[in-house]
NUVEX-641401 format. One record per atom (N, C-alpha, C): residue in three letters; atom name; x, y, z. Coordinates in Angstrom, 2 decimals. Atoms other than C-alpha are relative to their C-alpha. Layout:
N
aa = ALA at = CA px = X py = Y pz = Z
...
END
This chain:
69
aa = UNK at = N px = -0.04 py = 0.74 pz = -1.25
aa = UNK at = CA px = 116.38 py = 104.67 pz = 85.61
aa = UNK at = C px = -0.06 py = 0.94 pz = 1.20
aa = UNK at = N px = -0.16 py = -1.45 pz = -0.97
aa = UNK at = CA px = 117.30 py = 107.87 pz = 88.04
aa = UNK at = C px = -1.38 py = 0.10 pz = -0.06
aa = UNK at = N px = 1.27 py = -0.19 pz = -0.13
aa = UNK at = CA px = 113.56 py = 109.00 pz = 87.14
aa = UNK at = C px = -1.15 py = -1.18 pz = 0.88
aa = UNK at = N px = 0.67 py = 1.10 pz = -0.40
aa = UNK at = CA px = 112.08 py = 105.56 pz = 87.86
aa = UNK at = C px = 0.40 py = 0.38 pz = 1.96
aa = UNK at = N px = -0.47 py = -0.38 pz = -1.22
aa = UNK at = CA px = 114.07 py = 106.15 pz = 91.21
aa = UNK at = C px = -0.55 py = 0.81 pz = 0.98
aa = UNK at = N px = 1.01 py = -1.22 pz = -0.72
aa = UNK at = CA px = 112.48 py = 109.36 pz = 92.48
aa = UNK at = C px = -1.21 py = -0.20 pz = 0.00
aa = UNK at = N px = 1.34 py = 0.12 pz = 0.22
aa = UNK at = CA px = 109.58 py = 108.53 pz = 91.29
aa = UNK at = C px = -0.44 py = -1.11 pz = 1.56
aa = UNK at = N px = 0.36 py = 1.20 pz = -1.00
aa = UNK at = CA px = 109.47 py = 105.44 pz = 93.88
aa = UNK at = C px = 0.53 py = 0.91 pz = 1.46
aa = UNK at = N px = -0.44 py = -0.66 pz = -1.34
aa = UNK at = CA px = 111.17 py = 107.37 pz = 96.62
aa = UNK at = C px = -0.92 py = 1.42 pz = 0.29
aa = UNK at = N px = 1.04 py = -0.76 pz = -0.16
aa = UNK at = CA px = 108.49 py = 110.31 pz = 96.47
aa = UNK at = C px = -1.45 py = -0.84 pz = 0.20
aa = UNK at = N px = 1.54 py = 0.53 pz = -0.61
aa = UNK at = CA px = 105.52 py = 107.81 pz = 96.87
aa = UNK at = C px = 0.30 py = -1.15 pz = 1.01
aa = UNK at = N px = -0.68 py = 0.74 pz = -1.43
aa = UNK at = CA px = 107.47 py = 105.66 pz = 99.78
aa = UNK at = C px = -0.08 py = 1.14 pz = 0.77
aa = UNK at = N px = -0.60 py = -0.80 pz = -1.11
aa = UNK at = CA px = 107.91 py = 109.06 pz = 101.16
aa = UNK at = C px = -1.64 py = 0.38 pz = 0.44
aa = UNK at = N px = 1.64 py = -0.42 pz = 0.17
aa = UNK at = CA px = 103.82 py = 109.58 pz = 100.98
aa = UNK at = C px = -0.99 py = -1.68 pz = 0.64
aa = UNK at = N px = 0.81 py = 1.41 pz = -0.47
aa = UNK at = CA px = 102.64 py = 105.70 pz = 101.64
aa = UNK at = C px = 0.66 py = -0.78 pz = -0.36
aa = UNK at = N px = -0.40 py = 1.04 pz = 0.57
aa = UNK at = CA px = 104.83 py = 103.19 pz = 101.93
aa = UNK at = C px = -0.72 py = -1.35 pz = 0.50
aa = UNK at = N px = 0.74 py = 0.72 pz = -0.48
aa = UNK at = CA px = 102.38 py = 101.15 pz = 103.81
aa = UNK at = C px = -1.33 py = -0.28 pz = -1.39
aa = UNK at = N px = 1.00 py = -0.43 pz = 0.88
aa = UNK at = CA px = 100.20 py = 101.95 pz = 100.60
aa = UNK at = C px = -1.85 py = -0.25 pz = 0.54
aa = UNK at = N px = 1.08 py = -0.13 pz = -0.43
aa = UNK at = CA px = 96.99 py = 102.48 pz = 102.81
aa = UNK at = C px = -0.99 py = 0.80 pz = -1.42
aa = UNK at = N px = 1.42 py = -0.12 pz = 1.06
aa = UNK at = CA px = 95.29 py = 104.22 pz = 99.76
aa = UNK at = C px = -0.28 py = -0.66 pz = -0.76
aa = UNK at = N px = 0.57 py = 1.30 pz = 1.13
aa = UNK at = CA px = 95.42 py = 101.26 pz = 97.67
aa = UNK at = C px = 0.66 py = 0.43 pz = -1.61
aa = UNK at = N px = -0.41 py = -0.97 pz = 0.83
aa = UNK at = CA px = 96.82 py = 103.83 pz = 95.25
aa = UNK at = C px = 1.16 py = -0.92 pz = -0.93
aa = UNK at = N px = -1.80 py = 0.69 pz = 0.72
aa = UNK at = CA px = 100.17 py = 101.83 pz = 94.16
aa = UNK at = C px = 0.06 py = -1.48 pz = 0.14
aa = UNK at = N px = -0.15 py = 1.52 pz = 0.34
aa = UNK at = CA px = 101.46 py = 98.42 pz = 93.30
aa = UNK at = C px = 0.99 py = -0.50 pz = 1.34
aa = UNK at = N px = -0.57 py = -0.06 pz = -1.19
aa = UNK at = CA px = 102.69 py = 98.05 pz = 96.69
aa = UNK at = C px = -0.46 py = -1.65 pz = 0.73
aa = UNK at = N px = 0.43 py = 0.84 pz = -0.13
aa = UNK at = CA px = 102.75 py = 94.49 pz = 98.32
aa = UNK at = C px = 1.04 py = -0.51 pz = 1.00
aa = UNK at = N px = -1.26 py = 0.48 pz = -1.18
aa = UNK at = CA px = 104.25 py = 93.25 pz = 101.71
aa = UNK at = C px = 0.60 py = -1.91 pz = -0.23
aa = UNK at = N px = 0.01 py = 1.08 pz = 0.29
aa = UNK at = CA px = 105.94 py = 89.71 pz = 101.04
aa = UNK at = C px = -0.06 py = -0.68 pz = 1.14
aa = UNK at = N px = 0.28 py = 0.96 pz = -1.25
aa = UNK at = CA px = 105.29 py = 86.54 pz = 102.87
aa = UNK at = C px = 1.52 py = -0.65 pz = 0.30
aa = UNK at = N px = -1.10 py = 0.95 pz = -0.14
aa = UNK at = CA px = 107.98 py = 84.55 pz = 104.44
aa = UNK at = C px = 1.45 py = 0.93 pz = 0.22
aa = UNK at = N px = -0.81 py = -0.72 pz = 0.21
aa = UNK at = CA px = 110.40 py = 87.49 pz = 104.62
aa = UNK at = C px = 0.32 py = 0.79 pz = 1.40
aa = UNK at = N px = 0.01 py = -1.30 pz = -1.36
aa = UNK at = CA px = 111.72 py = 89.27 pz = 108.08
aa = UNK at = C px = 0.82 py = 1.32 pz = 0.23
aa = UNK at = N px = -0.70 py = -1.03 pz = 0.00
aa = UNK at = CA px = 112.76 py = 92.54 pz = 109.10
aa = UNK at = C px = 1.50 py = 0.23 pz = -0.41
aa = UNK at = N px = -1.45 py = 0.79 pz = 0.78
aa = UNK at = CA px = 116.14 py = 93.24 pz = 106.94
aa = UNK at = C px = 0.02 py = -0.95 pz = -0.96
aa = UNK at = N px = 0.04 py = 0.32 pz = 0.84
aa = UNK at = CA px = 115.25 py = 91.55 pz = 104.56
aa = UNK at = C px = -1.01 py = 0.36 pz = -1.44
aa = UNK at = N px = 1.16 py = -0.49 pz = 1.50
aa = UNK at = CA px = 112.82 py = 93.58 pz = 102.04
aa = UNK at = C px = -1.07 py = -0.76 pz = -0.16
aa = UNK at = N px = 1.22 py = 0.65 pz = -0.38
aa = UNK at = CA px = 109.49 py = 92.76 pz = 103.57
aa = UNK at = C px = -1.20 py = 0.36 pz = -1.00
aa = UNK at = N px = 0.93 py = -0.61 pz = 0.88
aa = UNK at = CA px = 107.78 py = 94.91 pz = 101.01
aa = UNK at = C px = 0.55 py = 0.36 pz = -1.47
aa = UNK at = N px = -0.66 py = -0.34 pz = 1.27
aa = UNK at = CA px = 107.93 py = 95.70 pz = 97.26
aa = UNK at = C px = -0.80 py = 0.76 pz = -0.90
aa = UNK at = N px = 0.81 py = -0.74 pz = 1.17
aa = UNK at = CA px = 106.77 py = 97.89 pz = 95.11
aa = UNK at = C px = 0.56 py = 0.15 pz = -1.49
aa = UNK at = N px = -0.36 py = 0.19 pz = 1.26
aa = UNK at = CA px = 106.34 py = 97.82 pz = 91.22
aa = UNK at = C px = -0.01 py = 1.33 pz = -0.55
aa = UNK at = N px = 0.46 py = -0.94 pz = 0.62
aa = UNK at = CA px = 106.65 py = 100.78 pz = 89.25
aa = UNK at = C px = 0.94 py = -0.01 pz = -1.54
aa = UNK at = N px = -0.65 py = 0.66 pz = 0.85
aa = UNK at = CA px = 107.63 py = 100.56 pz = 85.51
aa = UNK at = C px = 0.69 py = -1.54 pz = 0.33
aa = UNK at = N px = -1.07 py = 0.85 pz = 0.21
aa = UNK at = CA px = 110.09 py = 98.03 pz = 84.55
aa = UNK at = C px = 0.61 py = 0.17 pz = 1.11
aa = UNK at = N px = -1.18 py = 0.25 pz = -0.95
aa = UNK at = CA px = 111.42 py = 98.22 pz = 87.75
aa = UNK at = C px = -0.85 py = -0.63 pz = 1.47
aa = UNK at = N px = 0.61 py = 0.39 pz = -1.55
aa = UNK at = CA px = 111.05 py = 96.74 pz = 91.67
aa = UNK at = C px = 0.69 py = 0.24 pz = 0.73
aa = UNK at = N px = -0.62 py = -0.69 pz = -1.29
aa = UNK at = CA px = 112.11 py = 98.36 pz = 94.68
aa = UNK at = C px = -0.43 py = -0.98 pz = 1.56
aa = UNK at = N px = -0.04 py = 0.48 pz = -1.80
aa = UNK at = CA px = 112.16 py = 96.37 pz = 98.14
aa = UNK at = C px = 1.03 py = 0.68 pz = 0.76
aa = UNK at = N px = -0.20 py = -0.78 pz = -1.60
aa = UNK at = CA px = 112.29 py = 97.89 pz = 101.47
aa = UNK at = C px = -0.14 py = -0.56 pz = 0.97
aa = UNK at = N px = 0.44 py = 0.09 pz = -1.61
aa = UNK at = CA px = 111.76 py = 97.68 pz = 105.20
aa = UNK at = C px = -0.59 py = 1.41 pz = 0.41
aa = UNK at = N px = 0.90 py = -1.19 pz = -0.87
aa = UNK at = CA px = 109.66 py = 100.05 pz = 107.07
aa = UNK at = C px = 0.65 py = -0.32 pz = 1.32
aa = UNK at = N px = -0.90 py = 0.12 pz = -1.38
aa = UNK at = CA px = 111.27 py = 100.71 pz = 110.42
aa = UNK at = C px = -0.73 py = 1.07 pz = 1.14
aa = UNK at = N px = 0.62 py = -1.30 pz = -0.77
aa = UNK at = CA px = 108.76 py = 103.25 pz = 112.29
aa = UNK at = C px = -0.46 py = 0.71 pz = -0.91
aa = UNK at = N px = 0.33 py = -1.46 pz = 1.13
aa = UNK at = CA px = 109.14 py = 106.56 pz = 110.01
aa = UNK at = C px = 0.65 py = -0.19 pz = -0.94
aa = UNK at = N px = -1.20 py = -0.03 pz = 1.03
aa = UNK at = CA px = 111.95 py = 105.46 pz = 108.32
aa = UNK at = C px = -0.20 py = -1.56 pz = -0.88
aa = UNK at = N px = 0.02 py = 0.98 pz = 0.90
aa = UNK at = CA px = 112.02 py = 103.36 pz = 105.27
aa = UNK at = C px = 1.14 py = -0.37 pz = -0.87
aa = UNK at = N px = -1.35 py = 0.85 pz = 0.11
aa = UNK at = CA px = 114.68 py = 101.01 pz = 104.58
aa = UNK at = C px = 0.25 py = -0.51 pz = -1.69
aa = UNK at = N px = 0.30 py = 0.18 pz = 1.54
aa = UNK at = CA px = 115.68 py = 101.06 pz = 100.59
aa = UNK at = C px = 0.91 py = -1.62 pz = 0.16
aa = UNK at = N px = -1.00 py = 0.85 pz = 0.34
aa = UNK at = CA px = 117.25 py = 97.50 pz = 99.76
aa = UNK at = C px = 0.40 py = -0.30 pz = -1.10
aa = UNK at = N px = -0.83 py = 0.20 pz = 1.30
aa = UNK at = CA px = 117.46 py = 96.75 pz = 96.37
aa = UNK at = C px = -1.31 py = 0.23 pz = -0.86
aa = UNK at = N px = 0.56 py = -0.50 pz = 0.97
aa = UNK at = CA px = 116.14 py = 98.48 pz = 92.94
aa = UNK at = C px = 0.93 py = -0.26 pz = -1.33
aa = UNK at = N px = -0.22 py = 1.18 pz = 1.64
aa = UNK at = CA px = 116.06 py = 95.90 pz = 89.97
aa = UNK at = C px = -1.01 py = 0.33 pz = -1.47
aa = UNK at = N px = 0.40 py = 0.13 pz = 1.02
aa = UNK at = CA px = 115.20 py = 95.65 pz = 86.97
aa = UNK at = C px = -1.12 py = -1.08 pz = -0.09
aa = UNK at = N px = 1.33 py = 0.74 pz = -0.37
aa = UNK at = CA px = 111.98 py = 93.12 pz = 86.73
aa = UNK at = C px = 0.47 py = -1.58 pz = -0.04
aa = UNK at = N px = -0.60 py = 1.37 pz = 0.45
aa = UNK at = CA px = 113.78 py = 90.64 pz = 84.91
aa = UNK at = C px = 0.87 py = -0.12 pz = 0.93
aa = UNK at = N px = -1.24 py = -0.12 pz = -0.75
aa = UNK at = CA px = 116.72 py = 91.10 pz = 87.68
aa = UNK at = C px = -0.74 py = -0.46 pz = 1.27
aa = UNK at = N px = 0.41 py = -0.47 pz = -1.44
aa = UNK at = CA px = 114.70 py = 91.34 pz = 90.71
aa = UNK at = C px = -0.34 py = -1.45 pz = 0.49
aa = UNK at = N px = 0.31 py = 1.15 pz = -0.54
aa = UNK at = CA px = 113.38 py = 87.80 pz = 91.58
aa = UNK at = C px = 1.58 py = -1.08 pz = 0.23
aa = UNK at = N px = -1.14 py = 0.76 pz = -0.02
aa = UNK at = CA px = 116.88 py = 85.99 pz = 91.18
aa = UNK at = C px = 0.98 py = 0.10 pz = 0.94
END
């Protein structure tokens, strides 16, 4: 899990806007600032954030089965 972790926080720290298309990266609808506007998949896991300028806002890193509920 730790690995899964870094792994997502080294390519947030590179594109969390994912302008290269590169990653499973996907801003959600219906969702406002503070509340984990964006999400990215990597393994078995999902990470939502906020983007705030430069700074990127971690909120919660689930498990797949965990993460929608």
């Amino acid at each position: 899990m730790a690995d899964a972790l870094y792994g997502l926080i080294a390519i947030l720290g590179e594109d969390p806007h994912n302008r290269s298309s590169r990653y499973a990266i996907k801003k959600l609808a219906g969702l406002g600032p503070g509340e984990g506007q964006w999400r990215i998949r990597w393994r078995e896991y999902r990470l939502r954030y906020d983007i705030s300028g430069t700074d990127v806002v971690l909120h919660s890193f689930r498990h797949r089965k965990q993460a929608y509920e």
